[in-house]
N, C-alpha and C positions, 0 to 999 in steps of 0.2 A: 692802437690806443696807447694812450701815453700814461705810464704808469709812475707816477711823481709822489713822493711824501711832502706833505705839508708842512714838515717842521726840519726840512733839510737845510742848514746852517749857511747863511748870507756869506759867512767868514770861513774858507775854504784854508786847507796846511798847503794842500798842489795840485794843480791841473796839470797836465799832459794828454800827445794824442797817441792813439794809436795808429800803426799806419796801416789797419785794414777796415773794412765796411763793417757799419754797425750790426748787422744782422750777423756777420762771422764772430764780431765781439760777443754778443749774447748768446750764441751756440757756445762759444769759449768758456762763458761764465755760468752755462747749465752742465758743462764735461765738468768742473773744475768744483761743483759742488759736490760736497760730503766724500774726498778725497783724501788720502793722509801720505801722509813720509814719513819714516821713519830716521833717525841718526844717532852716530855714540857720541857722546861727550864727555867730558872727566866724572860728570855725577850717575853716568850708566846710558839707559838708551831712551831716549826720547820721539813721542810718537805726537806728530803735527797733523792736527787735523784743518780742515776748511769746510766752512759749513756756511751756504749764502742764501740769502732769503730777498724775495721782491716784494714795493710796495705794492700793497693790495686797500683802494676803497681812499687814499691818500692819508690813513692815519697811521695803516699800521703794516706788519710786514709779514710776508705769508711765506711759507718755506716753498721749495721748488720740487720737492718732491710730489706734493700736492696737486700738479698743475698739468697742464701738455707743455709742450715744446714753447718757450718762450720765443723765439726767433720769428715764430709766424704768427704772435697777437701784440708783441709791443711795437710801436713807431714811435718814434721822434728821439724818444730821451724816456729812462727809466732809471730808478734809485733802487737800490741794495745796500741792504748787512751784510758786513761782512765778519766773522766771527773767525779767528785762527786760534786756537786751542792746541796750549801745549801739555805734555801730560810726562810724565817720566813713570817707567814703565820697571817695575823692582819686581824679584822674583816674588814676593809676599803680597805687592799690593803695586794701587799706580796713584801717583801724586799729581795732582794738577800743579804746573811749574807758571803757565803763564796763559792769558786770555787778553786779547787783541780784539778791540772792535773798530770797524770803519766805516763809514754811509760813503757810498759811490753813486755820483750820478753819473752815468754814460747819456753823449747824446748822440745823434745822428749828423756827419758833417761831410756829406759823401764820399768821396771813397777814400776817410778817414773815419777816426770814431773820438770824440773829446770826452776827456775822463777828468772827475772832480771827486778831491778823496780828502773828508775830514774823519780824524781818528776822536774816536769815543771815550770819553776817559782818561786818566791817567795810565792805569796799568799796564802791564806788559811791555815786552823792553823792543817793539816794531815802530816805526814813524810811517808815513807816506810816502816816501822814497822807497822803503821797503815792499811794499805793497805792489806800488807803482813797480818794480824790479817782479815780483811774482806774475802781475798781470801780463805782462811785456813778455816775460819768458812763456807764457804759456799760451799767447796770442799771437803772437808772431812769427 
């Protein structure tokens, strides 16, 4: 089943493919959900989170935690939130630094996978290249 949002944007930042089978992409992007890194930077330590959500019903977006195995109900082409949240982490307290949102549509294009990434917002200091560099590293 094809899991598509209806208000996913005609005007795309970048497409790219991946060079494995759709179905290895969406077991990728269910491992990759609600995962963090941490790193030091000059303002102390910062903790990246990832948190991705499928459409659900084509209006709105359901989280993955929620669900079975995405790999064996979606075909064709499915759309995701993508949310990166950054936080900086002080011995008192923890500061929100930055919040990243993306809509991904992945499709099926055999034993490739084509990826469509428009970033949500102004904020946070991520593009589509960026993104496009996380999915890549963690799919391939």
């Amino acid at each position: 089943m094809r899991r598509i949002y209806h208000r996913f944007p005609h005007r795309i930042d970048y497409d790219f493919e991946i060079d494995r089978p759709f179905r290895d992409v969406l077991r990728c992007l269910r491992l990759l959900h609600n995962t963090h890194t941490t790193s030091r930077t000059e303002n102390g330590l910062v903790k990246s989170r990832i948190l991705i959500q499928i459409s659900d019903n084509m209006t709105q977006f359901e989280d993955m935690d929620t669900m079975p195995p995405i790999e064996d109900s979606v075909t064709e082409a499915g759309d995701f939130r993508i949310d990166l949240q950054e936080t900086l982490l002080n011995p008192d307290r923890r500061l929100p630094v930055a919040a990243n949102t993306f809509l991904l549509r992945v499709m099926d294009k055999g034993s490739r996978t084509e990826c469509f990434v428009v970033k949500q917002g102004r904020s946070g200091g991520m593009d589509a290249m960026d993104l496009r560099m996380l999915l890549k590293g963690a799919c391939e």
